[in-house]
PyMOL Python script that loads the backbone (N, CA, C, O; Angstrom):
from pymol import cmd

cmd.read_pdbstr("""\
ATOM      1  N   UNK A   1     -86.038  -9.597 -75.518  1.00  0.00           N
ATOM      2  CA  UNK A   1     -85.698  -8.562 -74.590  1.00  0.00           C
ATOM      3  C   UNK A   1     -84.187  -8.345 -74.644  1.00  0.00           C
ATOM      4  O   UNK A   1     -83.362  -9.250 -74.519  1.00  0.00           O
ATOM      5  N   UNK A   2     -83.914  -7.087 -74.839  1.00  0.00           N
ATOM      6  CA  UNK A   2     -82.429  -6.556 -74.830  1.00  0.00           C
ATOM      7  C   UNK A   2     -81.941  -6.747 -73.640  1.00  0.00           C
ATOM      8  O   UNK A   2     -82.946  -7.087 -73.016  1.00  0.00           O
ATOM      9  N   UNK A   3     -80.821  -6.759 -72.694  1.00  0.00           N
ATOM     10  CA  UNK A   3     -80.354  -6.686 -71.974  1.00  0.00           C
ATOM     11  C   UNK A   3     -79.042  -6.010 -71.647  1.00  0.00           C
ATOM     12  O   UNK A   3     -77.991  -6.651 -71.664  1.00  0.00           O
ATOM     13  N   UNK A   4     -79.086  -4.796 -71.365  1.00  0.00           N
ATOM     14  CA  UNK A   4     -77.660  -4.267 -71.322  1.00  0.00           C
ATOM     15  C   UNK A   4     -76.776  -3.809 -69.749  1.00  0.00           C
ATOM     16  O   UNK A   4     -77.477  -3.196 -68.944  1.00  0.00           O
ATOM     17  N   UNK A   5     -75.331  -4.088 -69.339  1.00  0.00           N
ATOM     18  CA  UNK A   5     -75.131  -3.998 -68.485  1.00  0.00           C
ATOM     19  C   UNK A   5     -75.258  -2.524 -67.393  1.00  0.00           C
ATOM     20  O   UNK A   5     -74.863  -1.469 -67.890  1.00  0.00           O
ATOM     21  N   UNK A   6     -75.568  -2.504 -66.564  1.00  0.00           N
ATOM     22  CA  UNK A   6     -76.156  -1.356 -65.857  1.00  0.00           C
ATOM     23  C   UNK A   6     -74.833  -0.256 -65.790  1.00  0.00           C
ATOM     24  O   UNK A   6     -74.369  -0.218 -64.651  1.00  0.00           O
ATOM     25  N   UNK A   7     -74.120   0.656 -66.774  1.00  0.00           N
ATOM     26  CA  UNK A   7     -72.910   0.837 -66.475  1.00  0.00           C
ATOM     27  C   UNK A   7     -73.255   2.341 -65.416  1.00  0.00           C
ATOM     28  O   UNK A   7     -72.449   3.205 -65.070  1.00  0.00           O
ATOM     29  N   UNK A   8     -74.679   2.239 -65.110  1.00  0.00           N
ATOM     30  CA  UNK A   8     -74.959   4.070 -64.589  1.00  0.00           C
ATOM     31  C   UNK A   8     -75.127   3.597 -62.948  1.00  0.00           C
ATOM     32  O   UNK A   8     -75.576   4.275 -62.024  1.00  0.00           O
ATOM     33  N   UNK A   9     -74.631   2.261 -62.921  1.00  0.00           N
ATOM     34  CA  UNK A   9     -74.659   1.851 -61.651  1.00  0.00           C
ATOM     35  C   UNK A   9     -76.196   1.523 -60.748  1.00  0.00           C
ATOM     36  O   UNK A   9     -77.301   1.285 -61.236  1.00  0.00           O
ATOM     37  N   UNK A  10     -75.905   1.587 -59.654  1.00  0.00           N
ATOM     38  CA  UNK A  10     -77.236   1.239 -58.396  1.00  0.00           C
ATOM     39  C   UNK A  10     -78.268   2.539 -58.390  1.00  0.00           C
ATOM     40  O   UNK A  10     -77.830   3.688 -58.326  1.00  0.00           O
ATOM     41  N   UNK A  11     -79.455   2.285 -58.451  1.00  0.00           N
ATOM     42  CA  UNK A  11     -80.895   3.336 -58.268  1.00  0.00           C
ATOM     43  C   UNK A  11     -81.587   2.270 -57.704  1.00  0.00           C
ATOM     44  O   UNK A  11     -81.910   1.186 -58.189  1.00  0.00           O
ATOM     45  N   UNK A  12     -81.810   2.884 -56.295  1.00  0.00           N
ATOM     46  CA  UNK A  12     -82.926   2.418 -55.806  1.00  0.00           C
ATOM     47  C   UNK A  12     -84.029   3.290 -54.990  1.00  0.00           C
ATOM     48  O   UNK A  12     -84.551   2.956 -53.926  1.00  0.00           O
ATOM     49  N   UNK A  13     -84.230   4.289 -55.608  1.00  0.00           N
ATOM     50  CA  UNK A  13     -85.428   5.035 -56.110  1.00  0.00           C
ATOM     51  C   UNK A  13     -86.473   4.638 -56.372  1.00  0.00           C
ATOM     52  O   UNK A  13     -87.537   5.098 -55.959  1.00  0.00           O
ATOM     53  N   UNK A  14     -86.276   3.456 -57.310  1.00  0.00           N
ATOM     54  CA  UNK A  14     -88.187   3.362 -57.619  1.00  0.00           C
ATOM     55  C   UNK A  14     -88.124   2.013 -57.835  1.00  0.00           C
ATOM     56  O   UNK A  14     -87.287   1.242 -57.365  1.00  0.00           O
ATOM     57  N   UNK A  15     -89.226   1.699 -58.714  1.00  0.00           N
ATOM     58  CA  UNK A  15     -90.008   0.508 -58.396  1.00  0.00           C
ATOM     59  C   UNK A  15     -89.108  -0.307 -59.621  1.00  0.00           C
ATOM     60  O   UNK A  15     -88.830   0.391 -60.597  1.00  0.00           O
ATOM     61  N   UNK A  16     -88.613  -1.807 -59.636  1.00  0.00           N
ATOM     62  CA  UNK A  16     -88.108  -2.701 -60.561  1.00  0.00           C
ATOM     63  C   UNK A  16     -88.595  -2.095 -61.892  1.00  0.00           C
ATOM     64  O   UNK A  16     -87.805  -1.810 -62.792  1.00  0.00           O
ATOM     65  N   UNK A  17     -89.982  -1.903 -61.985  1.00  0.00           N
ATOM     66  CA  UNK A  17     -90.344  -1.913 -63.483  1.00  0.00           C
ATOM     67  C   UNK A  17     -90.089  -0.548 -63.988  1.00  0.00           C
ATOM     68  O   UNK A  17     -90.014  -0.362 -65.203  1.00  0.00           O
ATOM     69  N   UNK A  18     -89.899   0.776 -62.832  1.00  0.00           N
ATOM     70  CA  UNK A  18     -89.689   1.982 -63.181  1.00  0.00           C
ATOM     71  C   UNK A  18     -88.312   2.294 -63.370  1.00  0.00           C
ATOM     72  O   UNK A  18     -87.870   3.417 -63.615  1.00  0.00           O
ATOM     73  N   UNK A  19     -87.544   1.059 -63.221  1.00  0.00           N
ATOM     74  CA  UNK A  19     -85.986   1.550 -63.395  1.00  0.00           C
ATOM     75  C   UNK A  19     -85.293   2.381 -64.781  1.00  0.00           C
ATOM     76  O   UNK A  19     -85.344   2.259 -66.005  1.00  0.00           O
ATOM     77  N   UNK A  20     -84.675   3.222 -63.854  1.00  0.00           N
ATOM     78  CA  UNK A  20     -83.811   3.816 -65.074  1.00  0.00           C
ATOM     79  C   UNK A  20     -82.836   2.803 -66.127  1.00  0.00           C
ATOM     80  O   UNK A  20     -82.246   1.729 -66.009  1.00  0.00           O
ATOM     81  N   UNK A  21     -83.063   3.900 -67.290  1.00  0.00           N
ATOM     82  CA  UNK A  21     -81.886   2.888 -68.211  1.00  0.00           C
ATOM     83  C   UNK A  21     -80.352   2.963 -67.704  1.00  0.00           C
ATOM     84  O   UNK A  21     -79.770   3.893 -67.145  1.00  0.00           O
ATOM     85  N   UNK A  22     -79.812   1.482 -68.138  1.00  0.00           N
ATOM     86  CA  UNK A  22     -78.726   1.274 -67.833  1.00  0.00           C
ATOM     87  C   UNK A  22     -78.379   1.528 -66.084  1.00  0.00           C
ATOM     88  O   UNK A  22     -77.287   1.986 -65.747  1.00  0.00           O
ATOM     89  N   UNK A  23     -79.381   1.192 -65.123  1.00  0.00           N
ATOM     90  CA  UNK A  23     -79.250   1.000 -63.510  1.00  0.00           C
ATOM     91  C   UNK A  23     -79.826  -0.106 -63.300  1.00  0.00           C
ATOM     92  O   UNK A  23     -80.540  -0.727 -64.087  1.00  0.00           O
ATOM     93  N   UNK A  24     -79.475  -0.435 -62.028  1.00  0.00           N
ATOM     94  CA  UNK A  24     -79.365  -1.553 -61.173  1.00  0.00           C
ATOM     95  C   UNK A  24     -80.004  -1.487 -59.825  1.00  0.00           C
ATOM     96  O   UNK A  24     -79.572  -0.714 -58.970  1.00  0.00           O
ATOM     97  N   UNK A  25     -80.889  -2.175 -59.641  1.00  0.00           N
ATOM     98  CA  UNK A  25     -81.448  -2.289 -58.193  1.00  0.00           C
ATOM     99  C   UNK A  25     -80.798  -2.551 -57.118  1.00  0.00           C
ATOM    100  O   UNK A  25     -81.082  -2.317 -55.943  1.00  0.00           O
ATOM    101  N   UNK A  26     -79.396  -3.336 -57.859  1.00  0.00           N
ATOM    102  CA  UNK A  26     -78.927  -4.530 -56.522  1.00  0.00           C
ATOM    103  C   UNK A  26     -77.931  -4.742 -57.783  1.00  0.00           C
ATOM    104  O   UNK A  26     -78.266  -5.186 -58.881  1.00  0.00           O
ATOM    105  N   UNK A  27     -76.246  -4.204 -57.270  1.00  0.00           N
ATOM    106  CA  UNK A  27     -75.159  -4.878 -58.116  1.00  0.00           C
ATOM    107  C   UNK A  27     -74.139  -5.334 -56.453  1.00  0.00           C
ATOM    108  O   UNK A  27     -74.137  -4.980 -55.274  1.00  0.00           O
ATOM    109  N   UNK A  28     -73.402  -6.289 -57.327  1.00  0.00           N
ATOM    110  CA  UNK A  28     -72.217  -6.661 -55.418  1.00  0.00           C
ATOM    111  C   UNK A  28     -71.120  -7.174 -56.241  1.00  0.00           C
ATOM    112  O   UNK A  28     -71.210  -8.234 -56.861  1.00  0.00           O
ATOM    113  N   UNK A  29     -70.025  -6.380 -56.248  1.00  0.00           N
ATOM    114  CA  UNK A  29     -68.659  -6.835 -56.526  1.00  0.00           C
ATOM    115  C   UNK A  29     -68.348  -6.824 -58.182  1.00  0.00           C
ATOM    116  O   UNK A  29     -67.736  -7.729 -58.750  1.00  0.00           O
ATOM    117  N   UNK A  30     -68.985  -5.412 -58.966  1.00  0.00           N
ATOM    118  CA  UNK A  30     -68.617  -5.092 -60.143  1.00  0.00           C
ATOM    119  C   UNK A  30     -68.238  -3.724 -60.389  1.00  0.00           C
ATOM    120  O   UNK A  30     -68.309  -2.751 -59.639  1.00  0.00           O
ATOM    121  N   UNK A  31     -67.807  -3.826 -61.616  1.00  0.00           N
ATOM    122  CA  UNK A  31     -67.332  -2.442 -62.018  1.00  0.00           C
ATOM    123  C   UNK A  31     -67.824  -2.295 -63.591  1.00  0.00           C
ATOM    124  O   UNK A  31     -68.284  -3.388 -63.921  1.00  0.00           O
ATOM    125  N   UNK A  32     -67.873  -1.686 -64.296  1.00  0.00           N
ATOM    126  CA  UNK A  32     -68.771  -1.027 -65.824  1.00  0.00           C
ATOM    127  C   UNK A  32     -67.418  -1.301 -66.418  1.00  0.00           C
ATOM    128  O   UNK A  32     -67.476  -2.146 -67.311  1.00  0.00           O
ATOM    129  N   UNK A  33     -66.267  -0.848 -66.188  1.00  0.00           N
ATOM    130  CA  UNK A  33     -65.468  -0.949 -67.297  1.00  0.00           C
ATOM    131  C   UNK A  33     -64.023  -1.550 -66.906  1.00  0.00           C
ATOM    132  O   UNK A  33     -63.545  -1.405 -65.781  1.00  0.00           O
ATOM    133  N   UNK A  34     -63.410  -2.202 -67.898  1.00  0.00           N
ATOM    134  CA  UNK A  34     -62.444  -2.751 -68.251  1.00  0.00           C
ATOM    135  C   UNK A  34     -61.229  -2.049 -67.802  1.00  0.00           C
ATOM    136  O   UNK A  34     -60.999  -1.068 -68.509  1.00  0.00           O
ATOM    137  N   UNK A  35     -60.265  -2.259 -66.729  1.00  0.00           N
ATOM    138  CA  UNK A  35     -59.445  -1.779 -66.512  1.00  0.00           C
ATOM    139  C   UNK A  35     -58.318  -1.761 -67.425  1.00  0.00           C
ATOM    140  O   UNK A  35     -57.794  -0.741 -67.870  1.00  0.00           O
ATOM    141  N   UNK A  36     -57.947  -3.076 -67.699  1.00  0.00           N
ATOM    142  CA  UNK A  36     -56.624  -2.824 -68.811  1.00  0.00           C
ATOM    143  C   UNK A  36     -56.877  -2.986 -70.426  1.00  0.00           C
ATOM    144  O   UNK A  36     -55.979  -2.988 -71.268  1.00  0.00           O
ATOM    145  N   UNK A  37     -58.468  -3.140 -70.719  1.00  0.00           N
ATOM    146  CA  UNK A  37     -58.993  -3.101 -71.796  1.00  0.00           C
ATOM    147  C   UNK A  37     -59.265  -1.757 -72.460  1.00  0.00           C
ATOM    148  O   UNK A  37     -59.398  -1.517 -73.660  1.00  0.00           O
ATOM    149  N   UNK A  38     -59.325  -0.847 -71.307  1.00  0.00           N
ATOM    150  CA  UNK A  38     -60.234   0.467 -71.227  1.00  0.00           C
ATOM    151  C   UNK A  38     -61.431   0.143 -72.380  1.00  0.00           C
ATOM    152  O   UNK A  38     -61.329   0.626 -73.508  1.00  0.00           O
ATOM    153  N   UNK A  39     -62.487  -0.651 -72.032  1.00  0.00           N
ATOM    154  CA  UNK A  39     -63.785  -0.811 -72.488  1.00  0.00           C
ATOM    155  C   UNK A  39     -64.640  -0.869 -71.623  1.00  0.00           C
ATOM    156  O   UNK A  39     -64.515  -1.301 -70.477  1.00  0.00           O
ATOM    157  N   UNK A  40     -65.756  -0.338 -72.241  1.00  0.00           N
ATOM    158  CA  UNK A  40     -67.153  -0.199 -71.420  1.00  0.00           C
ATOM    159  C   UNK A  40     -67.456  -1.799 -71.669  1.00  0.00           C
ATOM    160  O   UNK A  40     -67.627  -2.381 -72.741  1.00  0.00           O
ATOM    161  N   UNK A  41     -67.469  -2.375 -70.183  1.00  0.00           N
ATOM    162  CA  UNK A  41     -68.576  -4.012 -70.096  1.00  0.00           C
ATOM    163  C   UNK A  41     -68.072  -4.045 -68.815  1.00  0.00           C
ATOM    164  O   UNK A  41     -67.159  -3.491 -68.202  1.00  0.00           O
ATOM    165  N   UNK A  42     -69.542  -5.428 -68.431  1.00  0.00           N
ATOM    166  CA  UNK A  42     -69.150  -5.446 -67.278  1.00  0.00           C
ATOM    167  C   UNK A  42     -67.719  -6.228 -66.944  1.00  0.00           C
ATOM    168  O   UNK A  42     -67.095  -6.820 -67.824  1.00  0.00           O
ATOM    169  N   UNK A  43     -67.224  -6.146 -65.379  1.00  0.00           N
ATOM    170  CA  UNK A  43     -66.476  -7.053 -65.506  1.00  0.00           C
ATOM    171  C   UNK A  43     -66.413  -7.230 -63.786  1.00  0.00           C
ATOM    172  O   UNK A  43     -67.147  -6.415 -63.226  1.00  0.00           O
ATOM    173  N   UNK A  44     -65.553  -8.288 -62.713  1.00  0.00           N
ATOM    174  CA  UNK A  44     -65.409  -8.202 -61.694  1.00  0.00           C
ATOM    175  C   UNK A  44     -64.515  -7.428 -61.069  1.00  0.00           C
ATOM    176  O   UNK A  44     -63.433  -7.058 -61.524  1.00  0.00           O
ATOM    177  N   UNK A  45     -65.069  -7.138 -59.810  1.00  0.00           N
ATOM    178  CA  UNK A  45     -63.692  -6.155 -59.248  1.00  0.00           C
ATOM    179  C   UNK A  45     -63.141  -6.983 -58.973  1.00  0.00           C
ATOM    180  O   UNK A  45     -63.385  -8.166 -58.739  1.00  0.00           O
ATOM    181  N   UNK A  46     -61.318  -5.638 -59.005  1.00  0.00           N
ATOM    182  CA  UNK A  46     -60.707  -6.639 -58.835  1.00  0.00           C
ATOM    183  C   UNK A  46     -60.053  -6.639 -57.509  1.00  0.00           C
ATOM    184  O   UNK A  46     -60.150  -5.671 -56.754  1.00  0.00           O
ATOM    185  N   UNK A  47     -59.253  -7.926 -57.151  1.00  0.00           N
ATOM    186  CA  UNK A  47     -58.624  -8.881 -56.103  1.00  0.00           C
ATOM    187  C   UNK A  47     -58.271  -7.765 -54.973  1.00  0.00           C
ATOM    188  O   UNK A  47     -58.460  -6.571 -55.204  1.00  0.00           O
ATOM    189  N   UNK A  48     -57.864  -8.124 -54.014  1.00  0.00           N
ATOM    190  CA  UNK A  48     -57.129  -7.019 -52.848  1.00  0.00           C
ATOM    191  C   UNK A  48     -56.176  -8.189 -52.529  1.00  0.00           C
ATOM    192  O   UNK A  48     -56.284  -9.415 -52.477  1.00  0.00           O
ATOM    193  N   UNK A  49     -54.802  -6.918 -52.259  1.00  0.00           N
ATOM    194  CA  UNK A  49     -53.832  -7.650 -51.900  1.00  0.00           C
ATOM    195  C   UNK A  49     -53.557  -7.709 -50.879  1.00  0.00           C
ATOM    196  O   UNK A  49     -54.031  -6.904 -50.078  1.00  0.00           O
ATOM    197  N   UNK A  50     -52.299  -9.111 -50.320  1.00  0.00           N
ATOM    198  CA  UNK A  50     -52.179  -9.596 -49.031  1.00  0.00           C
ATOM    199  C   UNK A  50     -51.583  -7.919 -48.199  1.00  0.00           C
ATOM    200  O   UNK A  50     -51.199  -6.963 -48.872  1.00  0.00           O
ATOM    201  N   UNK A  51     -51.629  -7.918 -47.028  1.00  0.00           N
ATOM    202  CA  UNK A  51     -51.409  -6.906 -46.490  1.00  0.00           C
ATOM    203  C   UNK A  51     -49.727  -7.233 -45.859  1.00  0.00           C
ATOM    204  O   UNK A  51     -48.618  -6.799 -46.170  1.00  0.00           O
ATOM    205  N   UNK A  52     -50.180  -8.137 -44.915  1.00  0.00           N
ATOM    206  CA  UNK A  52     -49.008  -9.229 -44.349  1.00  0.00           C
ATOM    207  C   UNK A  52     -48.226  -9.839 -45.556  1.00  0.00           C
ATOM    208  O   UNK A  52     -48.768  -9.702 -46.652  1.00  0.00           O
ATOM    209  N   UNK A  53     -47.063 -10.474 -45.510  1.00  0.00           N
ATOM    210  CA  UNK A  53     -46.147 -11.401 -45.546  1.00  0.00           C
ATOM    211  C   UNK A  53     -46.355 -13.141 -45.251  1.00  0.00           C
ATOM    212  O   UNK A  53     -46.339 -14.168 -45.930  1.00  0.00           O
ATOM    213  N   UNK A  54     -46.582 -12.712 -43.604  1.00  0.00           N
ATOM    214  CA  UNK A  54     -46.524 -13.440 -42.491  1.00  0.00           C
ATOM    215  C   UNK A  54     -47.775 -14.125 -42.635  1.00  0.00           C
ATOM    216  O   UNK A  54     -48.606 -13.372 -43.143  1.00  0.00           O
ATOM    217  N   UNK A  55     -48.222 -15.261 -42.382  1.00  0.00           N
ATOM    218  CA  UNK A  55     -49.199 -15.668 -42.102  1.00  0.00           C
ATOM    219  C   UNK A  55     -49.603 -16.223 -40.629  1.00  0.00           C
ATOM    220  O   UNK A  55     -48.801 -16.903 -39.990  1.00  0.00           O
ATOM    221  N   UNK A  56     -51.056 -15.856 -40.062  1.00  0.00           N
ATOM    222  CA  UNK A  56     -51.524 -15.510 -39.231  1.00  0.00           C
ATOM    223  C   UNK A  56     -52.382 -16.482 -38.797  1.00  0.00           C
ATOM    224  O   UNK A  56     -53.349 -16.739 -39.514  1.00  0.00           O
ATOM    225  N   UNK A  57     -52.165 -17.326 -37.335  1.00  0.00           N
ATOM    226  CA  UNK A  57     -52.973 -18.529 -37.006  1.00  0.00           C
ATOM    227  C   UNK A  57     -52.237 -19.230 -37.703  1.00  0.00           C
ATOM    228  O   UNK A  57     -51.536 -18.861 -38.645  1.00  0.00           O
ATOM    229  N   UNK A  58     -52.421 -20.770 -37.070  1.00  0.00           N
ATOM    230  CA  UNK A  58     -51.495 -21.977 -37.594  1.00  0.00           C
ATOM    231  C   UNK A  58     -52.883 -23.347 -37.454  1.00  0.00           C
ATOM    232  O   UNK A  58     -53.829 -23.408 -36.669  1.00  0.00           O
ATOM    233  N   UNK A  59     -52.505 -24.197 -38.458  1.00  0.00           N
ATOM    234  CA  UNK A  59     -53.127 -25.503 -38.612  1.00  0.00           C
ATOM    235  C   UNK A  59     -54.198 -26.435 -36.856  1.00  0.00           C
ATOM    236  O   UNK A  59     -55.120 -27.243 -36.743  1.00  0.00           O
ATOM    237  N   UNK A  60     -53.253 -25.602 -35.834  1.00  0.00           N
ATOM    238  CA  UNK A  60     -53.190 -26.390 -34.485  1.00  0.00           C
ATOM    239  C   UNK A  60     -53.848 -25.536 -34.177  1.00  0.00           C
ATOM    240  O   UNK A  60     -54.983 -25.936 -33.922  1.00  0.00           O
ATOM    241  N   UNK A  61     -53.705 -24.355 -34.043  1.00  0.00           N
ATOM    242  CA  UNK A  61     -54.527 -22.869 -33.383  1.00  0.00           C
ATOM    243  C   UNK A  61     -54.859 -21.904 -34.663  1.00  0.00           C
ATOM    244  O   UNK A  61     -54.247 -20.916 -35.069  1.00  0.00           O
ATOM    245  N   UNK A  62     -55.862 -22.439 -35.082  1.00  0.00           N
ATOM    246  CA  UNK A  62     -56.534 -21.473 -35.817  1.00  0.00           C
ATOM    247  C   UNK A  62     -57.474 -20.380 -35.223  1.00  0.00           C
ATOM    248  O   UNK A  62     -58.073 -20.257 -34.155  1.00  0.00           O
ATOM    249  N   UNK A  63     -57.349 -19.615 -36.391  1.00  0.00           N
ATOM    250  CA  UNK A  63     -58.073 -18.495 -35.435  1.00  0.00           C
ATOM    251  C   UNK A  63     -59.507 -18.005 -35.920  1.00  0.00           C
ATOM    252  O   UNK A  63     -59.770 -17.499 -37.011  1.00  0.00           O
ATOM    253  N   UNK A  64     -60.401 -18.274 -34.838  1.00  0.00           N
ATOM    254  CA  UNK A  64     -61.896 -18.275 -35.092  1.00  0.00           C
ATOM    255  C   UNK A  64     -62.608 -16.883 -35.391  1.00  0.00           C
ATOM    256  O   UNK A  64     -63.748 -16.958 -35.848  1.00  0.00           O
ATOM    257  N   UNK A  65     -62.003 -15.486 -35.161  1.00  0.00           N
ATOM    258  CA  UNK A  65     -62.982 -14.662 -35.437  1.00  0.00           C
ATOM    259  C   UNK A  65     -62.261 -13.618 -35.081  1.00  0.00           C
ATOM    260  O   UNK A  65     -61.517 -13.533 -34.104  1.00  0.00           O
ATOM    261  N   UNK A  66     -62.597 -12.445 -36.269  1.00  0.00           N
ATOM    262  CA  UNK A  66     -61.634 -11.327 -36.328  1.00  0.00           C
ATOM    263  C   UNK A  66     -62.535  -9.810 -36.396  1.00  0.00           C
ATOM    264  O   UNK A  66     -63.074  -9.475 -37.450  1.00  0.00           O
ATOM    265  N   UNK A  67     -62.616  -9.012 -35.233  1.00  0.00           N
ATOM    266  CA  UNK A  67     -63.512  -8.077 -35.341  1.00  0.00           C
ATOM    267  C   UNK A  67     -62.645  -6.933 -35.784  1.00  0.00           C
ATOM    268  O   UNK A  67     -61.415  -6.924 -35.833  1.00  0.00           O
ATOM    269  N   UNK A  68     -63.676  -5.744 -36.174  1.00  0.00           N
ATOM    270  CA  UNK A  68     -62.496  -4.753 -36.104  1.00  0.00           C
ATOM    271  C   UNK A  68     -63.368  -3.652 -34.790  1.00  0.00           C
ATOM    272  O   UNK A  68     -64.257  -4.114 -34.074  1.00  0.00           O
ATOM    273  N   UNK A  69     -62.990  -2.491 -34.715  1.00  0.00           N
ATOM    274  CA  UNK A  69     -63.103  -1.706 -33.233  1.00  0.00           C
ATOM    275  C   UNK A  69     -62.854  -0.435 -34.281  1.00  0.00           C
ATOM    276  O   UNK A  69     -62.074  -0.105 -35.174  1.00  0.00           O
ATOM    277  N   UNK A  70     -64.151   0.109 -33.512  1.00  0.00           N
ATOM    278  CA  UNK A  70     -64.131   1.382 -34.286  1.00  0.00           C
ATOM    279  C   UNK A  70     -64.291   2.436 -33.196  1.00  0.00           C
ATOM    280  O   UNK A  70     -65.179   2.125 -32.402  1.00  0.00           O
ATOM    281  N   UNK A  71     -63.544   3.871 -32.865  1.00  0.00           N
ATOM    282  CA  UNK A  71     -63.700   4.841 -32.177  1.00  0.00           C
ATOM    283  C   UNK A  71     -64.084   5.996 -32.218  1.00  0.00           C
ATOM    284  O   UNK A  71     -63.256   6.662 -32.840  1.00  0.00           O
ATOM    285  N   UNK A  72     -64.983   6.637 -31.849  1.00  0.00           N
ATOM    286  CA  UNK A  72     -65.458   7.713 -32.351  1.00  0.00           C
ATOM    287  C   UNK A  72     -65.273   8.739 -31.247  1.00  0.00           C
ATOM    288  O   UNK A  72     -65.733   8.433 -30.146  1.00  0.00           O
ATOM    289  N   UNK A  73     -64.703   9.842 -31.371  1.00  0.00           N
ATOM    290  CA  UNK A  73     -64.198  10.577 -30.198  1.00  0.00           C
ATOM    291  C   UNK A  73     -64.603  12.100 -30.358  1.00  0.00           C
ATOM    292  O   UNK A  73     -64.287  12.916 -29.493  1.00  0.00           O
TER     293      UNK A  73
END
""", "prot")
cmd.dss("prot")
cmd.show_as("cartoon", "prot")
cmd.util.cbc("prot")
cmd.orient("prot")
């Protein structure tokens, strides 16, 4: 069995065995192509950077849980 990476991305349309070529039922945290390669394969996305400097919560008072708040007006 061939196996090639899904570069046409997520279909979830139909049934596992009816899948389109080159799709994916279920992908989490990829991308089809090579950013500084510029090649078609898979590879991971990539990293996100720190936003802060500063670091937030300390060893003594750590901090247990961070929501975010969303408004809709």
């Amino acid at each position: 069995m061939k196996l090639s990476f899904p570069v046409k991305g997520i279909h979830k349309g139909v049934a596992a065995s009816s899948q389109p070529e080159m799709t994916s039922p279920d992908m989490l945290n990829v991308r089809p192509y090579d950013v500084l390669e510029r090649k078609v394969r898979g590879g991971q996305r990539g990293g996100i950077s720190k936003l802060y400097a500063r670091q937030i919560g300390e060893v003594a008072s750590p901090i247990v849980a961070i929501c975010s708040v969303t408004v809709v007006s």
